[in-house]
N, C-alpha and C positions, 0 to 999 in steps of 0.2 A: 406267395406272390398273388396279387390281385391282378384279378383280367378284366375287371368292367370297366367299362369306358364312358365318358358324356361329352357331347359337343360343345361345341364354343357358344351356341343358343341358349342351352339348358345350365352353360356356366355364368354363362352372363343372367339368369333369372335367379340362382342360386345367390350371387354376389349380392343383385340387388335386393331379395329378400331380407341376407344376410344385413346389408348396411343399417336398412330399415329397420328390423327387427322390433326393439322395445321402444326406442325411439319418438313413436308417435305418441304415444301414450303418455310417459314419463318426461322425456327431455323437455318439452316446453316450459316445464316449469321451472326447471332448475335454470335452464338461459333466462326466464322472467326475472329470476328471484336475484342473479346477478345483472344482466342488464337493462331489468326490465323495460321500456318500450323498445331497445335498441336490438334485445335478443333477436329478431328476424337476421339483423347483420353479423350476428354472432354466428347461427348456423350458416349463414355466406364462406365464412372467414373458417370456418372448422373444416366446410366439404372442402373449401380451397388448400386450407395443409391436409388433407385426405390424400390430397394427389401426391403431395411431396412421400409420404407416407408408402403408398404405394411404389414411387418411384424407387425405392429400397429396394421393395420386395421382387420387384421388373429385375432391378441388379442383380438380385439372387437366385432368381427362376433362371435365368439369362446364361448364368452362368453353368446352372447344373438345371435344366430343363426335364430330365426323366427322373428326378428325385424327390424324393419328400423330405420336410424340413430333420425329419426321425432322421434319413440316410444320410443326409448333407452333416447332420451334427457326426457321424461317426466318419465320415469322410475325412472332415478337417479337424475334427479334435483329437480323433482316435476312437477305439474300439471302448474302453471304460469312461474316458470323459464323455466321451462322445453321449454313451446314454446316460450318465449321470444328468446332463444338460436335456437332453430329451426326455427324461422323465419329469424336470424342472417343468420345462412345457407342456406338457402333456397336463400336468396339474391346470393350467389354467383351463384348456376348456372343460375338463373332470368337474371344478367347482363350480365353472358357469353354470352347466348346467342344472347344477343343482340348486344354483341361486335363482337362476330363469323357473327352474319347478316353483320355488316362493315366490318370487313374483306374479307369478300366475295363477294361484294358488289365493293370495293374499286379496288379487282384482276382482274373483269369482265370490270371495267368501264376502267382501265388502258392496259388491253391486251388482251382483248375478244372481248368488244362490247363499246367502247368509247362514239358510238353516244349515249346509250340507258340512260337515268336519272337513278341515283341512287335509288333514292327512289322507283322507280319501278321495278328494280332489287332486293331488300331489300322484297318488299312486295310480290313477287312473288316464294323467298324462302321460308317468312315465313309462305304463304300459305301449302307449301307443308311439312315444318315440321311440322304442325298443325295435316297436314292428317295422318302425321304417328303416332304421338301422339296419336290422334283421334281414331287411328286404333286399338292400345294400344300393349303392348309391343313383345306379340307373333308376331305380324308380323312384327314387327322393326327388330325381330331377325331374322326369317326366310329368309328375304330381305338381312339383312346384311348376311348371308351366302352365299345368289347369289352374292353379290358386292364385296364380302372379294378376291370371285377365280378372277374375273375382273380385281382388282386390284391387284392380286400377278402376273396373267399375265403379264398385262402392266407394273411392275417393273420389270419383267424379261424382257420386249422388251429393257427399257429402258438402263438398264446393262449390255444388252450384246451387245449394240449395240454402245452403249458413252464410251467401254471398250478401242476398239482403240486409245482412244484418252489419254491415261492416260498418264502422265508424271509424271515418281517417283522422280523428283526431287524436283516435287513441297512441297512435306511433309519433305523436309530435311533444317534445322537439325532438329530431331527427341527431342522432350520435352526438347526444348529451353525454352518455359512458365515456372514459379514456380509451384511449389505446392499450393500457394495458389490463385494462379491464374485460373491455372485448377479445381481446387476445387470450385473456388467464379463463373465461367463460368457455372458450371454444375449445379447450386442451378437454373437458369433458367429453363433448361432442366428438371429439376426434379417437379417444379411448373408444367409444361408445360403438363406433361405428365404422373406426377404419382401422386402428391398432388390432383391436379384437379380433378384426377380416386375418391376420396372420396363419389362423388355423386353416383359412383357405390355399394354402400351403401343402396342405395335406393333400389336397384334391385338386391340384395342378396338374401332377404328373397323370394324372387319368384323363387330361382333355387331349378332345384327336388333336388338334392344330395348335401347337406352339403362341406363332404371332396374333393370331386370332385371339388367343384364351388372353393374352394381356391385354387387347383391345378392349376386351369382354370385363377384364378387373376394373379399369378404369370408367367402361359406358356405367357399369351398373354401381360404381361408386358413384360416377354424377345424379344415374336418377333415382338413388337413395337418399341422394342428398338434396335433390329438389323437393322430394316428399318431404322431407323434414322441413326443412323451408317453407313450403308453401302452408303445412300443418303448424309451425311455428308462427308463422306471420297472420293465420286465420285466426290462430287463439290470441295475441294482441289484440286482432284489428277492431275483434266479436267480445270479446272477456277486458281487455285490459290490462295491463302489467301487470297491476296488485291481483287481480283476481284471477290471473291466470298464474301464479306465484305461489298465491294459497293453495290453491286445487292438487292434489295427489295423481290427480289423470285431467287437466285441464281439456286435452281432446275430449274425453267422454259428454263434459259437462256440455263443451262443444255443439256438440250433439244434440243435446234437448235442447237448443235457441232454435233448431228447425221447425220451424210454421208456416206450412203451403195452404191458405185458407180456412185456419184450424181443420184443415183433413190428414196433414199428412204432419206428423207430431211426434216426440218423444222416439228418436230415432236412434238413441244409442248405442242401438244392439249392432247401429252400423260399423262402429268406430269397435265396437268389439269384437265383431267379427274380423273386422280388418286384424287386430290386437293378436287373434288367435293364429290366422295364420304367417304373420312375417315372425311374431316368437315360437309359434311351432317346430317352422324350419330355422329358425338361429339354432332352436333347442335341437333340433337334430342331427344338426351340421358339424354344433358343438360334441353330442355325443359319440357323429362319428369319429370324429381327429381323434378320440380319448380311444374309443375299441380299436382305430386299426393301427394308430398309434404303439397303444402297447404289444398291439401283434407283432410289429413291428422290432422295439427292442426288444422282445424275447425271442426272434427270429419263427413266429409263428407261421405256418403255411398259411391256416385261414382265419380271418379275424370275428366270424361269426359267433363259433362257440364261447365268444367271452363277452359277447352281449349281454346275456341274462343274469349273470354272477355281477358283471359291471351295472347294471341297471340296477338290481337289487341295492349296492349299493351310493347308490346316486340316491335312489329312492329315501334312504336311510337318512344321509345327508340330508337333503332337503328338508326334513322334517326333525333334525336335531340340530343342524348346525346354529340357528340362531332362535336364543329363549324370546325375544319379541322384536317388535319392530323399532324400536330405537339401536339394539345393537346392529342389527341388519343394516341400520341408514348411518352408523357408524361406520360398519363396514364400508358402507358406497362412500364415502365421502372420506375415510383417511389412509382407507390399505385397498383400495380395490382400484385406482388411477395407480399408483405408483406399481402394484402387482401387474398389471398390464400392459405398463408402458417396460418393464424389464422384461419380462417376455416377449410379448409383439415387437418391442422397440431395438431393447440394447439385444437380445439375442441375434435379430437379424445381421444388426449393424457387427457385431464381432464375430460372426460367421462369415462377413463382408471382407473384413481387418485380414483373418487368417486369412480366408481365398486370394488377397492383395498378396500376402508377404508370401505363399507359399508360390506362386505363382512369377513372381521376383525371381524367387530363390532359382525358381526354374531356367528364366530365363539368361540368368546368369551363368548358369551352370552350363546352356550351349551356346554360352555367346564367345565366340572364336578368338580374340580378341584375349579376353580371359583367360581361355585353354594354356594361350602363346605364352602368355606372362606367369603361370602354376609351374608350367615347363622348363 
């Protein structure tokens, strides 16, 4: 059993890190490359079914408020389904992780540190999400509340200062994309950054206050999805559709259009620092649901000692799972939305389903009425 605890403050900076995540970096492009000038309303239309998304997950907190999504699957399914399906889960944030290690891994060796091997960039992160894991969740949060103001800074540097550069033409004409265009753009967005939030699930049952910690899911889904927005809408307004479509990190590029009197120039490292720590904390977030997860189904007392054995092989993964970057962006684009919308999506809703019918079942069983007519 876990005794740590975090408030409704430190869950709500958790969330919005979480929503954020890789987000800034990567999504711009892919809403370019389908709607291009339109994508700013694409991320509008994603943070908005975010909420519907969320409103699930409210139903199923709501319902079993001291549980984790691990104890709720044995609750309703049973004791063997129950973790068959939990283990189901638990897979996904296992892989993210290790996919977020490539990711980041992939950004460093292309525009940070080209000389340094992969694989030692890989193993150097996942030491240190290890420690924070390790650490266990109070201080992930209390950490993430020094990183969260860091990082609101530096998106203030960066907006106010790549403001100059905007050109409103770039967004015209104005929702030229269809409807269902923008609509089928934003199911990415919505995987990315609200489906995925499912593993926040894990770490509900650890907030002191109930109504508050839902408060806190939904603030910090909006202002993850402002950031995305407004970093979405800057790379239009500064880059262009087509060129922010091309770019692999259109935010970074972002970046070097800043010029404060040729003094203040070539700013990238802003946007990458930002980069490091909202995927630091997804990566950690993710790696915890995975340790305390399986602590979990095997009915572990403490989830700590399977840190280092589970890191190891995250570590592993990261560096074997995909022989280059085509099957990687194969993976993102035909098994990795449908992997996550069955987990984050149909898991929730048929744990939803059972809790309806069993709950029926109940009521039935003491409804008087009933009793008279058996009798």
């Amino acid at each position: 059993m876990i005794n740590e605890k975090i408030n409704v403050h430190q869950f709500l900076v958790l969330v919005t890190l979480f929503t954020i995540g890789t987000t800034i970096l990567v999504v711009p492009s892919g809403l370019a490359a389908a709607a291009k000038q339109d994508a700013w309303i694409v991320s509008i239309v994603g943070t908005g079914i975010g909420f519907i998304v969320i409103g699930i997950y409210h139903a199923l907190v709501r319902s079993y408020p001291e549980m984790t999504i691990i104890q709720m699957n044995e609750k309703l399914f049973g004791k063997w389904i129950g973790k068959i399906v939990s283990l189901i889960f638990i897979s996904l944030p296992f892989i993210y992780t290790s996919i977020l290690m490539i990711y980041n891994g992939s950004f460093l060796t292309s525009h940070i540190m080209p000389d340094t091997p992969l694989p030692v960039l890989t193993m150097l992160m996942m030491v240190i999400v290890a420690m924070g894991v390790r650490l266990g969740i109070e201080t992930i949060a209390r950490s993430g509340e020094i990183f969260l103001v860091f990082f609101f800074i530096l998106f203030a540097f960066l907006v106010i200062f790549v403001s100059p550069n905007i050109e409103f033409e770039n967004i015209q004409p104005v929702f030229e994309s269809k409807i269902n265009t923008i609509f089928g753009a934003s199911i990415n967005l919505v995987v990315t950054s609200t489906i995925n939030s499912v593993i926040l699930l894990m770490i509900f049952p650890l907030v002191t206050r109930y109504k508050d910690a839902i408060k806190s899911f939904y603030i910090g889904n909006f202002i993850g999805g402002a950031v995305i927005i407004v970093i979405t809408l800057l790379s239009i307004l500064v880059l262009g559709a087509d060129s922010t479509a091309r770019q692999a990190y259109p935010s970074f590029i972002l970046a070097r259009r800043i010029n404060v009197g040729n003094f203040v120039q070539r700013t990238e490292g802003v946007i990458a620092v930002m980069w490091f720590i909202t995927i630091y904390f997804k990566m950690v977030l993710y790696f915890f649901a995975s340790v305390l997860g399986v602590s979990q189904i095997f009915n572990l007392k403490h989830y700590r000692p399977l840190t280092l054995p589970m890191a190891l092989i995250v570590g592993a993964l990261s560096i074997l799972m995909f022989e280059d970057v085509v099957k990687q962006q194969n993976f993102d684009v035909k098994a990795s939305i449908l992997y996550s919308i069955t987990v984050g999506l149909f898991i929730p809703l048929l744990l939803l389903l059972v809790h309806a019918i069993r709950k029926r079942k109940n009521e039935n069983k003491d409804d008087p009425q009933l009793i008279q007519k058996r009798e």
